[in-house]
C-alpha positions, 0 to 999 in steps of 0.5 A: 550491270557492271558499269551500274554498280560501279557508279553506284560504289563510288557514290557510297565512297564519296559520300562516305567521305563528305560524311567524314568531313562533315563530322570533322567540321562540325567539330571543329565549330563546336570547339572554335565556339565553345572555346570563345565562350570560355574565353568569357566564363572561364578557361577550365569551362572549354569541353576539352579541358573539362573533360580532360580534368575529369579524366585525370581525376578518374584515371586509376593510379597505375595509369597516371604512374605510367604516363608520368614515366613515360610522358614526364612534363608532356603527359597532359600534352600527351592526354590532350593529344588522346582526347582530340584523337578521340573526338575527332574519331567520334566526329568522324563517326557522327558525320557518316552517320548523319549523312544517312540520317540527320536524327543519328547525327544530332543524337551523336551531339546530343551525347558529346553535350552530356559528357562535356556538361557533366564534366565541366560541372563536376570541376571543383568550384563549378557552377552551372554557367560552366556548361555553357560552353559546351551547350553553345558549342553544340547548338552552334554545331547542330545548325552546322550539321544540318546545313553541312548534311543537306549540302552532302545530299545535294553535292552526293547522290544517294547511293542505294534504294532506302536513303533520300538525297536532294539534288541540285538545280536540274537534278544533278549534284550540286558540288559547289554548295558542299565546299561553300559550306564547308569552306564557311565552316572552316571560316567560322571554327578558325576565327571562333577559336582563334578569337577565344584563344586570345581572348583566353589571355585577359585570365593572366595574372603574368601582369600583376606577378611582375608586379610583385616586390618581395621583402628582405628576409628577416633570417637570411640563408647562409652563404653557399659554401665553396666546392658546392658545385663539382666541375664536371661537364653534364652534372647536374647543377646545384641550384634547378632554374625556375624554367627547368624546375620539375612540374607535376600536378593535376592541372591541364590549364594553370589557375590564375590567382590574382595576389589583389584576390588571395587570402590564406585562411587557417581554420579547423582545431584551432583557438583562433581562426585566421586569414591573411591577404597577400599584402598582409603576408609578404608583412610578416618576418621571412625566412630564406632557404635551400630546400631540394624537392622530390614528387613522389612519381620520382623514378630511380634515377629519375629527374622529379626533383630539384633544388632551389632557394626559397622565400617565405613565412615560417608555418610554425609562426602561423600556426603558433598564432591560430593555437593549435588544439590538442589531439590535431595530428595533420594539416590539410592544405587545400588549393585554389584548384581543389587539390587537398594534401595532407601534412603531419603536424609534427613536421610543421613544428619541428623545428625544420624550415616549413614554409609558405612559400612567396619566393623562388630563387630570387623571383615571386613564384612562377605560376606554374609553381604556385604563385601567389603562395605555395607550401614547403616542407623539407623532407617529405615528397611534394604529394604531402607536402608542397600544396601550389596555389595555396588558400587554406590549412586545416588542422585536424587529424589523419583519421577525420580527413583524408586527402587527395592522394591518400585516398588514392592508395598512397601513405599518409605519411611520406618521408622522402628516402635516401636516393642517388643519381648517375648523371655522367656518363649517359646511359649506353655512351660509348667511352674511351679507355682511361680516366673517367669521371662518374658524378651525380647527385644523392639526397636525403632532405631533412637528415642529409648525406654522409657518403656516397660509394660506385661499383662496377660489374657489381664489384666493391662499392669504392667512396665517391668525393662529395661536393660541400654541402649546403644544409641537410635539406639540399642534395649533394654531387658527388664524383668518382674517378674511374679507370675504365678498361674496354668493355661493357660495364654496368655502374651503379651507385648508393647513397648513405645519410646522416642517420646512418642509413643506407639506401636500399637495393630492393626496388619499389615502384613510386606507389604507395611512398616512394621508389627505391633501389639503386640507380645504374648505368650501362657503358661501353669503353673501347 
């Protein structure tokens, strides 16, 4: 019996195994196809992406908090990582399952095409052809299945009474069919998605971006005024790259708004409704100027925000043109993507540079910033503010319509707060004894700072030497000479803004307006 039993083990193993594989192929079919038809329907179809976009828009807010500060720019690397983690466990489970029977296998299928079709229909602005990748990914992996399983039971004798296996010619196992079909399979998934992957690409619009000539501003910004940039290794530098400019959105693939097919309509409490082509905007008089942006996900000390220098047409102008009606206290953005963000009127008319925006340090918009156009408006964190790929404003009030994020649980109305950064030294760097120097950045967009102070070990705040500053909408740096005596050391640093106000030392987490507290450092001089 022992020898029997043995056997009969090592069979349940190897096709427990084969299961495994099968499943993991037949999914790999199922993206490689389905990719390739998204290439052709478009790219936010592909199952993956559907169902990641639906997951960020179901992903309660402490989730997507969490992931923020702890994936930063990679968290939808990171839920792309986790829903292939997650497919390729339900493959693995569909594969075993189907080698005992073919029915539990397809039904495993059956519910993938549910999920991804549901998903992929639910996007904003879907239509039914959204489904079809997913569909043809799953017929395509259906058949796959089928002929991958039959070469399980031909290559693995059944392992037990009760399950029915083929065998090959002459009744032993026919191993070689087995890896033929799965070796085809691989074949078929590597050039399915391959193929779709570069196909994917004729959905940029890098091509006609580069093609992009922007106008001379008709009010130019002043001229950066000397000392705006401190000389201190590791400060962060007055002016953020395009490149290394923060991205925080909802987007797993970015939309591709070709500028031949953008139009900006304006509706809602207005006197006249409006709408404007790309060409017809780039047209109108621009104004150019330094604003510093802040997402509301900013952590203290954290990096989600950056200055740059940006191009466009004033809102103020746009909105004088359409005539707002009496009683409108927002306006609601409305991206290509389906995102919505809501503005108060008031900071649109009063006076501060709210722009939309074509421009960005000298370049047409990235794409990951908004390109064609996106909105502006210095002194409110981006989630109430800074609209990418922008196509419509609705004037109208806070209590007729609500947007995405409020209807999440943040505030309505979100005026960035006055917060300071310790860029140098790092966090726990070991320093030698002597002078040191401490710098950063502080802002407060729209009313600007006055003052910046350090302490160590929670001793008297000393005033740190601000850099020139360029406007109230731009962050400052700001260094502090230190004489560091060996120990460890705890820094920490506030800020003051013009209005008086000093930041506080009560912290707050990101939801519902906003952080707060003061940003430390631990050091070690020796």
């Amino acid at each position: 019996m022992g020898p029997v039993m043995t056997t009969t083990g090592h069979a349940a193993v190897h096709r427990l195994l084969a299961g495994a594989v099968t499943g993991v192929l037949t999914a790999a079919v199922a993206l490689g196809v389905a990719e390739l038809a998204a290439a052709i329907i478009g790219p936010n179809s592909a199952p993956v992406i559907a169902v990641g976009d639906t997951a960020i828009n179901l992903t309660p807010i402490p989730v997507k908090e969490f992931a923020i500060a702890h994936f930063g720019s990679h968290d939808k690397e990171a839920l792309l990582s986790g829903i292939v983690v997650v497919l390729l466990a339900f493959a693995v489970g569909i594969g075993i399952a189907a080698v005992r029977r073919i029915g539990y296998g397809l039904a495993g299928l059956a519910v993938f095409a549910v999920i991804g079709a549901a998903a992929a229909i639910h996007l904003p602005g879907a239509s039914f052809t959204d489904v079809i990748p997913t569909l043809a990914g799953v017929i395509v992996a259906a058949g796959t299945l089928t002929v991958l399983v039959r070469a399980v039971w031909a290559a693995v004798p059944a392992a037990g009474p009760g399950v029915t296996a083929g065998a090959g010619a002459g009744g032993g196992p026919d191993r070689r069919r087995f890896l033929v079909a799965g070796a085809g399979t691989a074949a078929v998934a590597l050039v399915a998605g391959g193929g779709g992957d570069k196909l994917l690409g004729r959905f940029s619009i890098a091509s006609s971006r580069a093609q992009v000539r922007l106008p001379a501003p008709a009010v130019r910004a002043a001229a950066v005024p000397a000392g705006t940039e401190l000389n201190v290794p590791g400060l962060t530098p007055f002016y953020t790259d395009n490149a290394s400019f923060y991205r925080v959105d909802t987007d797993l693939v970015l939309p591709q708004v070709a500028p031949s097919s953008w139009t900006l309509k304006i509706d809602g409490m207005v006197e006249h409704q409006l709408e404007f082509s790309y060409a017809e905007l780039l047209k109108m008089p621009m104004t150019q100027t330094d604003i510093t942006l802040v997402c509301v996900s900013n952590q203290v000390g954290g990096s989600y925000n950056g200055n740059a220098r940006w191009l466009g047409v004033p809102v103020a102008d746009l909105l004088r043109r359409a005539g707002v009606r009496a009683g409108a206290d927002q306006v609601l953005s409305t991206a290509t993507d389906g995102m919505t963000i809501s503005t108060p009127l008031a900071a649109l008319t009063d006076g501060r540079p709210a722009l939309i925006a074509v421009g960005m340090n000298g370049q047409p918009l990235p794409i990951a910033h908004g390109f064609p156009a996106r909105m502006i408006v210095p002194g409110l964190y981006g989630y109430v503010s800074a609209t990418k790929w922008l196509t419509t404003l609705t004037v109208t009030t806070f209590a007729a319509q609500k947007a995405y994020w409020t209807q999440r649980g943040y505030s309505a109305q979100a005026p960035i707060k006055t917060e300071s950064r310790i860029d140098v030294p790092r966090p726990l760097s070991s320093l030698p004894a002597g002078r040191i120097a401490v710098a950063g950045v502080a802002w407060a967009p729209a009313k600007g700072i006055a003052k910046v102070e350090v302490n160590v070990d929670n001793g008297p705040w000393q005033r740190a030497t601000l850099a020139a500053a360029d406007g109230i909408h731009t962050w400052r740096q700001w260094m502090w000479a230190w004489d560091a005596k060996p120990g460890l050391h705890t820094l920490a640093v506030r800020a003051t803004d013009n209005s008086g106000a000093t930041q506080t030392s009560q912290r707050a987490y990101p939801v519902p307006n906003g952080a707060s507290g003061w940003d430390s450092v631990v050091v070690t001089v020796t």
